[in-house]
Residue frames relative to the residue before (quaternion, step in Angstrom):
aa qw qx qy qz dx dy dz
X 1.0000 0.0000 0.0000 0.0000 0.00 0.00 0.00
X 0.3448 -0.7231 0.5375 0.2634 3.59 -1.16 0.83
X 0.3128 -0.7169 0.6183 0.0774 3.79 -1.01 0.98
X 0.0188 -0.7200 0.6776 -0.1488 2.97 -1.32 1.13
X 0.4027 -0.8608 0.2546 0.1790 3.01 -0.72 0.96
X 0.5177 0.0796 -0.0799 0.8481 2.40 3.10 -0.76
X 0.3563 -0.7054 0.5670 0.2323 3.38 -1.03 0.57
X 0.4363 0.6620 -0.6020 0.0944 3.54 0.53 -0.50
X 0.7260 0.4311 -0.4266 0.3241 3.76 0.29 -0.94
X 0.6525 0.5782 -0.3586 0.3336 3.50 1.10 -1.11
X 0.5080 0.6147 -0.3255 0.5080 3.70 1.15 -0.77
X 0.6272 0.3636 -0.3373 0.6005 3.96 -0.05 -1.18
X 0.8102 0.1309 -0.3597 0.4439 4.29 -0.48 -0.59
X 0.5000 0.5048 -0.4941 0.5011 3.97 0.57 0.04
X 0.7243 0.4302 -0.3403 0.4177 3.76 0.11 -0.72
X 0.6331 0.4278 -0.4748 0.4368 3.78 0.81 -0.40
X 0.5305 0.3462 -0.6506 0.4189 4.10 0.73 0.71
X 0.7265 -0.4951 0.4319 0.2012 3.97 0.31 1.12
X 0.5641 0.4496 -0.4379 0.5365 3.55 1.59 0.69
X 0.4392 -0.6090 0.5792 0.3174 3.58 -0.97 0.69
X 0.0931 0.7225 -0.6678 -0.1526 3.54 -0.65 0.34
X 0.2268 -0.7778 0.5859 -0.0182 3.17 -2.05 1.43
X 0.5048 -0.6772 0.4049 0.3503 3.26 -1.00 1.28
X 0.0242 0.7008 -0.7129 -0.0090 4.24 -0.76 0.58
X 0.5938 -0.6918 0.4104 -0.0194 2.90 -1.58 1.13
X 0.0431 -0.8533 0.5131 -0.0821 3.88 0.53 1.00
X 0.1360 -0.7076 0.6915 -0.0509 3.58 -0.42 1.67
X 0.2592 -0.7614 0.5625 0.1914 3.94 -0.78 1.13
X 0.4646 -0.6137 0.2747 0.5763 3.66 -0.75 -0.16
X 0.4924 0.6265 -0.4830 0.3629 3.79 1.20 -0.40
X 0.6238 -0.5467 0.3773 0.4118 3.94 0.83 -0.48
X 0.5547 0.5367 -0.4743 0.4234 3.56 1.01 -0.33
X 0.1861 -0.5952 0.7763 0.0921 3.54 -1.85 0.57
X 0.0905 -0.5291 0.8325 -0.1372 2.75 -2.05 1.22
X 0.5200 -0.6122 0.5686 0.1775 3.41 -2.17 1.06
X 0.2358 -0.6377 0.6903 0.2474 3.78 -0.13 0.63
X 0.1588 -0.6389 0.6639 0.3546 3.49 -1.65 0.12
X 0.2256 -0.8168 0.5198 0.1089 3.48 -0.75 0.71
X 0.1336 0.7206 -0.6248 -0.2694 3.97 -0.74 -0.53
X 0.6061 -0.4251 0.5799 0.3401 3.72 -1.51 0.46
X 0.3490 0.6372 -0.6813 0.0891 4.17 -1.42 0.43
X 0.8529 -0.1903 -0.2374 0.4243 2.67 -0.28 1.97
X 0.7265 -0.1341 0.0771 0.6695 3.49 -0.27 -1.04
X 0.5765 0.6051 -0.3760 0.4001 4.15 1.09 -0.66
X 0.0100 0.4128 -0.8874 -0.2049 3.83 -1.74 -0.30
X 0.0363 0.7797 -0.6198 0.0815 2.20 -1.97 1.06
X 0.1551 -0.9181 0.3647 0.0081 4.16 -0.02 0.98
X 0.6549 -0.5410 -0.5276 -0.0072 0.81 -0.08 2.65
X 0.5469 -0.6211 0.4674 0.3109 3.40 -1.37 1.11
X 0.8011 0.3503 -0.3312 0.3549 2.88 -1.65 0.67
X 0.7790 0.4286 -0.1583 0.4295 3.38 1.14 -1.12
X 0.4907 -0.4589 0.5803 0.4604 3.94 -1.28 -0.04
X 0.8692 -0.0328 0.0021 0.4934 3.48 -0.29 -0.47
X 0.6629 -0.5683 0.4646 0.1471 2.77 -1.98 1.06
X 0.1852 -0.8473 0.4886 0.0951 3.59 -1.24 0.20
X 0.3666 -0.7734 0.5144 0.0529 3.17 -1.05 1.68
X 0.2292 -0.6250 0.7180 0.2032 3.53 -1.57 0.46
X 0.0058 -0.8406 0.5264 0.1277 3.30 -1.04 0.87
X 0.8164 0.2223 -0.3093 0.4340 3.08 0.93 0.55
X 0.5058 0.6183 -0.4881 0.3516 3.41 0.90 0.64
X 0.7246 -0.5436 0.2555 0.3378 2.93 -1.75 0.78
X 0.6513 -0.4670 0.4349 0.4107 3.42 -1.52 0.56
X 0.4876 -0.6595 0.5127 0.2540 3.86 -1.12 0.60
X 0.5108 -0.5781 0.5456 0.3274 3.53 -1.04 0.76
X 0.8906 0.0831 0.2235 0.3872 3.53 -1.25 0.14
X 0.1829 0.8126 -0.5451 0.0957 4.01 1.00 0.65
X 0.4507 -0.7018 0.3358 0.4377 3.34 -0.72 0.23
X 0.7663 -0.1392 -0.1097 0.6175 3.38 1.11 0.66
X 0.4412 -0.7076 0.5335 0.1418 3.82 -1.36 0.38
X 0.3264 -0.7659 0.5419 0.1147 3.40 -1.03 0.61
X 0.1552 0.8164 -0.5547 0.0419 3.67 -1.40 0.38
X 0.3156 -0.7427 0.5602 0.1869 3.34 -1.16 0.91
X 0.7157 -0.4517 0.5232 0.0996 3.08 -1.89 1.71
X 0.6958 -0.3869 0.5714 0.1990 2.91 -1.71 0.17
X 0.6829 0.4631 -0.1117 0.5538 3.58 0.98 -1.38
X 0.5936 -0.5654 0.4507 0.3533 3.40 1.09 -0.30
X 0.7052 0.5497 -0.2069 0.3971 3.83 0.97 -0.76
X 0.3965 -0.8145 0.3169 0.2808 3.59 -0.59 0.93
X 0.0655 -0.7313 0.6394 0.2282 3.32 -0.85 0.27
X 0.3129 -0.6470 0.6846 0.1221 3.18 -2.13 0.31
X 0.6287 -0.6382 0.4244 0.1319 3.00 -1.68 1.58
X 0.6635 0.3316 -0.1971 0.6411 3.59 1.46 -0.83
X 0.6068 -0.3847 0.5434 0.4342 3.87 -1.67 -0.42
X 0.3394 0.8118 -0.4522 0.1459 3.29 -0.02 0.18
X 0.2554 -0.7016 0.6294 0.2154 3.97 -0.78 0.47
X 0.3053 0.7378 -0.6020 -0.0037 3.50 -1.22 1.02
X 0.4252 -0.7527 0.4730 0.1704 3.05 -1.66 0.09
X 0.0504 -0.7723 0.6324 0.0347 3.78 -0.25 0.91
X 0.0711 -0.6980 0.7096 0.0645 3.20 -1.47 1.12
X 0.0259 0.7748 -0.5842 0.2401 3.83 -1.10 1.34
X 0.4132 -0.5362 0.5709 0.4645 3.79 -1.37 0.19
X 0.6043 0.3699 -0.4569 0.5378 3.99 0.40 0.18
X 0.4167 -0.6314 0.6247 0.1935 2.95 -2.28 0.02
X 0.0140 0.8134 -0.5741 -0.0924 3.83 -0.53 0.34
X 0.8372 -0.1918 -0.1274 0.4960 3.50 0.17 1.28
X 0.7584 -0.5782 0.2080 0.2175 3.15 -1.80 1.68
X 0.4237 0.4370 -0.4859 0.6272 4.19 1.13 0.69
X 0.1336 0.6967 -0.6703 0.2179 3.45 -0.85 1.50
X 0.0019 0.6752 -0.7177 -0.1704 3.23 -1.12 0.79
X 0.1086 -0.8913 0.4402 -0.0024 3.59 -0.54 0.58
X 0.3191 0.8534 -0.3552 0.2092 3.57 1.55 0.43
X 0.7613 0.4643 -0.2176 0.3968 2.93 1.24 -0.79
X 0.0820 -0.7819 0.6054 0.1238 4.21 -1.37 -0.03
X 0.3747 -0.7430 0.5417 0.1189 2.69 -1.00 1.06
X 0.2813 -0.7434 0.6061 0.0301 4.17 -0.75 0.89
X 0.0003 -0.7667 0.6025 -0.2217 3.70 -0.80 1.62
X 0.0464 0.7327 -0.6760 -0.0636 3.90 -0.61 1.20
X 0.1708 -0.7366 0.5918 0.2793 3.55 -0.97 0.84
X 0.4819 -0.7094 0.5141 -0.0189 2.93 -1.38 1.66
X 0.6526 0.5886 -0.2540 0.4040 2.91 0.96 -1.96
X 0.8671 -0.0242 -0.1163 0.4838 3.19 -1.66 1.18
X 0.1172 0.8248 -0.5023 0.2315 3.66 1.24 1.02
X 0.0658 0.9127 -0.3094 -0.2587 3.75 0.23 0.01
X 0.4814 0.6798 -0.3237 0.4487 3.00 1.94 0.02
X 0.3794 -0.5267 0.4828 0.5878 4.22 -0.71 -0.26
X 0.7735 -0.3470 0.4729 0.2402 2.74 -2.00 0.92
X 0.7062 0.5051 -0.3137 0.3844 3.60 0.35 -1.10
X 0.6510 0.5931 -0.1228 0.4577 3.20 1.29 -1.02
X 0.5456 0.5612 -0.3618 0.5065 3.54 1.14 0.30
X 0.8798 0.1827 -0.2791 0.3387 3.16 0.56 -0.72
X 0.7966 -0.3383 0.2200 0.4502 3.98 -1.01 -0.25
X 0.5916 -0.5144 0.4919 0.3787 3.92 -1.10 0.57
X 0.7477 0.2874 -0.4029 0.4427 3.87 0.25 0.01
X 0.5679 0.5078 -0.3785 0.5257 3.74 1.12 -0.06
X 0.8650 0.1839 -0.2428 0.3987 3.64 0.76 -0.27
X 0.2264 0.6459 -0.5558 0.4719 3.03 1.49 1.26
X 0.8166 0.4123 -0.2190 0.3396 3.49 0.65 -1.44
X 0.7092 0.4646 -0.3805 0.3692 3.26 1.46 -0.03
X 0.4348 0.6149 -0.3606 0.5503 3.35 1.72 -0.30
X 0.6441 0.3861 -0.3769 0.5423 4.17 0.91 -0.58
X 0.6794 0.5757 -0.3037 0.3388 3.42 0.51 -0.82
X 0.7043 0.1150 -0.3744 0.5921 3.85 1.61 -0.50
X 0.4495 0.6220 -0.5580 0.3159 3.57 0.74 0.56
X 0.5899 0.4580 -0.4911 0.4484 3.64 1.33 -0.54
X 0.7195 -0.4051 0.4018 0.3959 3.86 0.51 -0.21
X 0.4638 0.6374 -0.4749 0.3913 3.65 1.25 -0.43
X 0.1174 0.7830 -0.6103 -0.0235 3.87 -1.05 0.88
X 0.3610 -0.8316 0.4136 0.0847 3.29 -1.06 0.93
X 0.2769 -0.8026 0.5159 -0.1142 3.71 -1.19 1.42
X 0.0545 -0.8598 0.5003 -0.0861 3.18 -0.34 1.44
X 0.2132 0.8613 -0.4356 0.1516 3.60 -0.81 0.38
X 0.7037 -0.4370 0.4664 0.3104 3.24 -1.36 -0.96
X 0.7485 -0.3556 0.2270 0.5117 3.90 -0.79 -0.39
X 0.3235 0.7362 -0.4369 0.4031 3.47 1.20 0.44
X 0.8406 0.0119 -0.0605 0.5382 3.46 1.41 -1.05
X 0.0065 0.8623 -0.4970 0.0965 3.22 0.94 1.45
X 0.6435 0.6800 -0.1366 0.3238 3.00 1.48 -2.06
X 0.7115 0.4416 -0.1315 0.5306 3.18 1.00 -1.67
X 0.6692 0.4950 -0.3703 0.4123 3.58 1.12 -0.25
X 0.7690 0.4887 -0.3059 0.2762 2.99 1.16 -1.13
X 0.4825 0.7152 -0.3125 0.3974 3.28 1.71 -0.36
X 0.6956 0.5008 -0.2257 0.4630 3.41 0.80 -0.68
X 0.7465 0.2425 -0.3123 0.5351 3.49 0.87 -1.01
X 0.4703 0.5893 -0.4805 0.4480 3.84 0.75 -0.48
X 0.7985 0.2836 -0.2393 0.4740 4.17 0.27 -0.64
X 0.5621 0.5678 -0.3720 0.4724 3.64 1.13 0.10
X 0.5592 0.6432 -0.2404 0.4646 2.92 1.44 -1.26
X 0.6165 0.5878 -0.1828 0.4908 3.81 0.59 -1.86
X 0.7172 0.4752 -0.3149 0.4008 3.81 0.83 -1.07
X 0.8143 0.2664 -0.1160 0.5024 3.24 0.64 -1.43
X 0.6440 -0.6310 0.3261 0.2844 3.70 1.52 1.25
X 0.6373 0.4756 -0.4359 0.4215 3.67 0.66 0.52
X 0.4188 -0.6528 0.5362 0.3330 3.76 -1.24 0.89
X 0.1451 -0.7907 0.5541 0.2160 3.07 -0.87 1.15
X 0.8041 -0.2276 0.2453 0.4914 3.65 -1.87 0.20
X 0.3064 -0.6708 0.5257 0.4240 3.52 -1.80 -0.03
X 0.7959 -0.3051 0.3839 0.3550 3.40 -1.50 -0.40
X 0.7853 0.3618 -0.1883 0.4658 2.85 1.30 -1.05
X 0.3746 0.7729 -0.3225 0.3979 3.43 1.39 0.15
X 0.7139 0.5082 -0.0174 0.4814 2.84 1.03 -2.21
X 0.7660 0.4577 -0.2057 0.4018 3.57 1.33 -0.52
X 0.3002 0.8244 -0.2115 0.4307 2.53 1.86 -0.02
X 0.7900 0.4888 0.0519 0.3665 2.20 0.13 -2.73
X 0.6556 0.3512 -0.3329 0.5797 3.93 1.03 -1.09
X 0.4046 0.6495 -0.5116 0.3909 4.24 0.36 -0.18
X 0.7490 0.5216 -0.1979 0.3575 3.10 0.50 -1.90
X 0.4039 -0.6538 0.4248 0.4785 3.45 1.05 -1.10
X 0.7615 0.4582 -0.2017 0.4117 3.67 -1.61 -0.75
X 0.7217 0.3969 -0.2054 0.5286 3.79 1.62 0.79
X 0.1623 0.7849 -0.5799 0.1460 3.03 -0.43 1.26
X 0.7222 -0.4949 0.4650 0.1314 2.63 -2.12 0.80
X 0.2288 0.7412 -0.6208 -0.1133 3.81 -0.60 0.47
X 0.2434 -0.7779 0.5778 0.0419 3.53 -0.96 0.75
X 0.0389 0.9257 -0.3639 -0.0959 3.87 -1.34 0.61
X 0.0279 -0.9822 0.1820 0.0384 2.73 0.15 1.37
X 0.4661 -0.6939 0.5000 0.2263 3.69 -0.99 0.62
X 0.7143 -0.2426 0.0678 0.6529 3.99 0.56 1.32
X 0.7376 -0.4437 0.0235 0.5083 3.74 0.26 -0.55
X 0.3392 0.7755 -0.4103 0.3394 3.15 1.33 0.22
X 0.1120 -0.8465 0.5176 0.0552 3.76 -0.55 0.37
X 0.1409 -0.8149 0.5529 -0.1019 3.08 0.29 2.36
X 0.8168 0.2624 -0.1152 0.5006 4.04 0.49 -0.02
X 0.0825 -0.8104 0.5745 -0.0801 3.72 -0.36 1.20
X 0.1238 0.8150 -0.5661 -0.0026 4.06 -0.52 0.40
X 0.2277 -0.6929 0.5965 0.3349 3.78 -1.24 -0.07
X 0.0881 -0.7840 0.6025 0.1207 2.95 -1.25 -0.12
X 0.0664 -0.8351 0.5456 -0.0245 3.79 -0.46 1.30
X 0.4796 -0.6108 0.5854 0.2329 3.71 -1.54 0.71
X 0.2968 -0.8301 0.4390 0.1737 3.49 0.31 0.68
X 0.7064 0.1514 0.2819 0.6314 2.92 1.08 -2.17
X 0.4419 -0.5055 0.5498 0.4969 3.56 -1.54 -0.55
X 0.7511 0.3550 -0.1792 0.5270 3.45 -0.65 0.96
X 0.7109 0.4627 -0.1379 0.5114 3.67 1.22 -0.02
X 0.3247 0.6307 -0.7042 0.0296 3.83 -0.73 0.46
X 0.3189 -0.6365 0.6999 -0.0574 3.16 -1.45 1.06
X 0.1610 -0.7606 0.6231 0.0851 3.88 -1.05 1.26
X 0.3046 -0.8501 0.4242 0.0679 3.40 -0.39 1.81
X 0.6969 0.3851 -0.0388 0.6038 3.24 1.36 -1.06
X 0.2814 0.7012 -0.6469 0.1036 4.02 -1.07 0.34
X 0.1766 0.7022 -0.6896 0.0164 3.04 -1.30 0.94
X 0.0709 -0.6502 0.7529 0.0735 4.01 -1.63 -0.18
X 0.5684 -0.6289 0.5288 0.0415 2.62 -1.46 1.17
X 0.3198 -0.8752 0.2725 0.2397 3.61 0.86 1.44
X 0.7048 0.4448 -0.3683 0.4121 3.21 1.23 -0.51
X 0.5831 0.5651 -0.3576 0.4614 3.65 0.97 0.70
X 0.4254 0.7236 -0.5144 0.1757 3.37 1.40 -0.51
X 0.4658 0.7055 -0.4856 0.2226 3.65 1.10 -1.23
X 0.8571 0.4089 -0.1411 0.2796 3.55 0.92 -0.98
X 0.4106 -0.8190 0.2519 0.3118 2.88 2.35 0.73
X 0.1325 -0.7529 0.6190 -0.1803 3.45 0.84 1.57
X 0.8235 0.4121 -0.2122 0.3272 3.38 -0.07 -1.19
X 0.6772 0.3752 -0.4032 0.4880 3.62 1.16 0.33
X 0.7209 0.4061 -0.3911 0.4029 3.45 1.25 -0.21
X 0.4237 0.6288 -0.4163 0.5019 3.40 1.34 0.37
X 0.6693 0.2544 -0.4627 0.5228 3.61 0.44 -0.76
X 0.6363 0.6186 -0.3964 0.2352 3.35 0.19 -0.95
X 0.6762 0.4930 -0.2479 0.4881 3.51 0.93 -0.65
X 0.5838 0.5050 -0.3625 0.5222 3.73 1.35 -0.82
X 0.6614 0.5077 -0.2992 0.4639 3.85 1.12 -1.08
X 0.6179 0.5818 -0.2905 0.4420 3.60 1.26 -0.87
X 0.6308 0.5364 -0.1332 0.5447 3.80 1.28 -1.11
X 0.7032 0.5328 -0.1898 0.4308 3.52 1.20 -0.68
X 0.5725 0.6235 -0.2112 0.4887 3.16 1.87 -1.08
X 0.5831 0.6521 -0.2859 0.3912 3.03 1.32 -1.27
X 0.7108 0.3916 -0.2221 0.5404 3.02 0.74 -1.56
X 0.2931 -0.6470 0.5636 0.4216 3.96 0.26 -0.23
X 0.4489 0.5170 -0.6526 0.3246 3.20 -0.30 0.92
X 0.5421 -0.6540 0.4637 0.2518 3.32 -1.97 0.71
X 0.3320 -0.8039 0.4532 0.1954 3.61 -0.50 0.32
X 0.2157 -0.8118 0.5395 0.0576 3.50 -0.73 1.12
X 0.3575 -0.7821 0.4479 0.2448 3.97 -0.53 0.95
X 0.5943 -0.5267 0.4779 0.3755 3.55 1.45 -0.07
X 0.5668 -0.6451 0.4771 0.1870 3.54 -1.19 1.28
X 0.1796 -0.7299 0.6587 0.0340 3.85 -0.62 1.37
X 0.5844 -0.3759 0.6129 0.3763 3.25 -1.80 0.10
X 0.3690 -0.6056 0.6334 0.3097 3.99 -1.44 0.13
X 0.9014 -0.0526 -0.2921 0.3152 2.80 -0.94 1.37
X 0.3394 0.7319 -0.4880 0.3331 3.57 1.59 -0.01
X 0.7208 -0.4248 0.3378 0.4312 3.52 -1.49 0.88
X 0.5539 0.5738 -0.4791 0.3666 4.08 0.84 -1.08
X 0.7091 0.5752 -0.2205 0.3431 3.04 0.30 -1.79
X 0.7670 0.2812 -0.2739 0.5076 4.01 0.50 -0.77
X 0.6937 0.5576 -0.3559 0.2848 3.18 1.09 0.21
X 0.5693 0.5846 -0.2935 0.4979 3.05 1.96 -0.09
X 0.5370 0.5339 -0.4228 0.4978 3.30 1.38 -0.57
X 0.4213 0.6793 -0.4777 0.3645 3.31 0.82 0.08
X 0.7648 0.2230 -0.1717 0.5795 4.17 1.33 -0.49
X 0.7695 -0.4779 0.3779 0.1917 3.24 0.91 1.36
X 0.4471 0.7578 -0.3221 0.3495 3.29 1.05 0.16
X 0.4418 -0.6092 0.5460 0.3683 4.07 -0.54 1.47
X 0.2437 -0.6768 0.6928 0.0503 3.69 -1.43 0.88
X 0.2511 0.7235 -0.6372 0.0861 3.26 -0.89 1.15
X 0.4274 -0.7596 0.4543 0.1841 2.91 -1.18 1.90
X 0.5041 -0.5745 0.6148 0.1947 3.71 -1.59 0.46
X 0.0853 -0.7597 0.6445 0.0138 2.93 -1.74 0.79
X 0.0695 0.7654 -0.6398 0.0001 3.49 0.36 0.66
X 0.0491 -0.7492 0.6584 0.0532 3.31 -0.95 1.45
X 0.4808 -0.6438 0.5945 0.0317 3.13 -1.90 0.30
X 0.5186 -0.7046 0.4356 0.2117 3.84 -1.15 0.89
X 0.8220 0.1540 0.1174 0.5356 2.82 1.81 -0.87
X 0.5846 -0.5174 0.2708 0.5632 3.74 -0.54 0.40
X 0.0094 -0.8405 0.5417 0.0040 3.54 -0.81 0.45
X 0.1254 -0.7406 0.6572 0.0626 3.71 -0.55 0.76
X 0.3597 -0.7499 0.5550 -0.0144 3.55 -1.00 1.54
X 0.3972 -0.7494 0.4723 0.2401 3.22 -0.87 1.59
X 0.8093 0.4333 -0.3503 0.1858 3.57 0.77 0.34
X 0.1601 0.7280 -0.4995 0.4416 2.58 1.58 1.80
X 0.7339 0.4393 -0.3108 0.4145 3.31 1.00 -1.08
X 0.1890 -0.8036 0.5553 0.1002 3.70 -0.02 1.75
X 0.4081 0.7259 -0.4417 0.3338 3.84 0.73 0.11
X 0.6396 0.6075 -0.1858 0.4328 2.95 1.15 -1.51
X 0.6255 0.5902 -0.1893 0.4738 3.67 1.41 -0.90
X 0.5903 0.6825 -0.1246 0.4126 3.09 1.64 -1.24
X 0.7438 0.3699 -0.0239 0.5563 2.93 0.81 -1.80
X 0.6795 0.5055 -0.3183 0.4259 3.91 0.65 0.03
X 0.6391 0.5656 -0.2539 0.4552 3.05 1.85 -0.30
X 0.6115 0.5793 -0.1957 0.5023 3.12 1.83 -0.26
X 0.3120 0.6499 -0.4450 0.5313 3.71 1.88 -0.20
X 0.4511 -0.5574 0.5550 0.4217 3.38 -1.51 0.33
X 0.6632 -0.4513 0.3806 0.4601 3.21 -1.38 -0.37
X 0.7269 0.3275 -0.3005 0.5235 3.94 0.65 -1.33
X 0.3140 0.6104 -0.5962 0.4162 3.91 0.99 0.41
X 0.7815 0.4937 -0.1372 0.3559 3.06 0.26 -2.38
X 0.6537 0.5316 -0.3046 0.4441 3.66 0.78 -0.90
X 0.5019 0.5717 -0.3169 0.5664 3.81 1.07 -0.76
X 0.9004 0.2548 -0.0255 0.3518 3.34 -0.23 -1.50
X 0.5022 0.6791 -0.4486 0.2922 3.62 1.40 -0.03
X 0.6215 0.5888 -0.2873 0.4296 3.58 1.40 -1.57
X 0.5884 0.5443 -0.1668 0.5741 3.86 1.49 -0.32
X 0.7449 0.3562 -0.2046 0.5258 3.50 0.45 -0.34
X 0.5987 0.6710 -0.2331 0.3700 3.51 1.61 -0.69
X 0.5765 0.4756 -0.3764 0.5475 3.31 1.31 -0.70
X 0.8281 0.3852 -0.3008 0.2746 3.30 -0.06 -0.10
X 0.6550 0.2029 -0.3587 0.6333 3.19 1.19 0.61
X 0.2537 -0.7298 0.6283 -0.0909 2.21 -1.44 2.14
């Protein structure tokens, strides 16, 4: 779970994905209280859509009047003052409905004193040393390189069948601050597009990643992370590679930088059967045209959390 001591800033740049997020009350058994941040999607709350892990307030005030309150059992499992269906996602579990496919990947950087490069293994920094020897250079920023981003991850996205984010999300999101744009490019062509967000103090976390598959030959995708991890050091913050399927081709491919693995638990009030089991659904979205898919993605997006 991410801590905060105040949420106010995280709330204002969380809320521009168009969820209300509410403060809910979490009584541990030891006696201490903290402010889950929750948002309502559909009949569920849930902490928090969109994200690998949930977020805590630890020191703000208790909420007036919540629409209901939370606490942990003896057994460790939450319960809730109201009927209510929710979802907590954490490296712990809090009651016996678990979906647990996913991991989350974290290199501490911070107060790193060696070079970046120098963390990871001789066959990972062969491919990034080939990758800017092929000429591939990398650009980072602001809404200067929405376009050139969005083009890449929007058609990566369409391949491997998932609605990606809108435009207007993403413009949002760099307004707010603590978000930037890295881009890679092959002369001017932009074969490799990533985000990169400040989660916390001491945290950046890449939300977004795509490459242009027919370029991979030139290992885009290691000198991209490598530059978000390089940019992160800077800032002393640690750097997080973003939640992978277990065992899916992503997942062994990040272990590929050496990266602490911590598994998720996104637990549930109730029996629950996750729509990303149903791989059809992946199938059949790849077959939409593309300016179909582009129309209808910013619409289909709210609802998968």
């Amino acid at each position: 779970m991410i801590e905060l001591a105040s949420a106010d800033a995280f709330i204002k740049k969380f809320e521009i994905y168009g969820r209300k997020v509410t403060r809910i009350p979490l009584t541990y058994f030891s006696g201490s209280k903290v402010n889950l941040l929750m948002s309502k999607c559909g009949c569920r709350w849930i902490c928090l859509p969109y994200m690998s892990e949930g977020v805590l307030e630890t020191q703000g005030e208790e909420p007036l009047n919540p629409p209901f309150a939370l606490f942990e059992s003896e057994d460790g499992n939450l319960c809730a003052t109201a009927n209510v269906k929710w979802e907590i996602r954490d490296t712990r579990a809090y009651s016996n409905f678990l979906y647990t496919q996913k991991v989350n990947f974290r290199l501490p950087l911070c107060g790193l004193q060696t070079p970046v490069l120098d963390f990871f293994s001789p066959n990972v920094r062969r491919k990034i040393k080939k990758a800017e020897n092929n000429g591939l250079i990398v650009k980072f920023g602001g809404k200067q390189y929405l376009n050139h981003f969005y083009k890449v991850y929007s058609r990566r996205m369409h391949a491997i069948g998932v609605p990606p984010v809108s435009k207007t999300y993403l413009r949002k999101r760099l307004i707010c601050g603590d978000y930037w744009l890295f881009i890679v490019y092959n002369g001017k062509t932009p074969i490799g597009a990533a985000s990169l967000m400040r989660n916390k103090e001491g945290l950046m976390e890449n939300e977004f990643f795509a490459t242009d598959s027919k370029s991979n030959h030139f290992y885009t995708s290691y000198l991209l992370h490598y530059s978000m991890m390089q940019f992160a050091h800077d800032e002393h913050c640690d750097y997080s590679l973003g939640r992978s399927t277990y065992e899916s081709s992503v997942y062994y491919y990040k272990m590929h930088f050496k990266a602490e693995q911590y598994q998720l638990y996104w637990s549930f009030s109730y029996k629950h059967k996750n729509i990303r089991n149903y791989k059809i659904l992946y199938r059949l979205w790849k077959l939409l045209p593309y300016r179909f898919v582009q129309w209808l993605s910013p619409f289909v997006y709210r609802f998968i959390y």
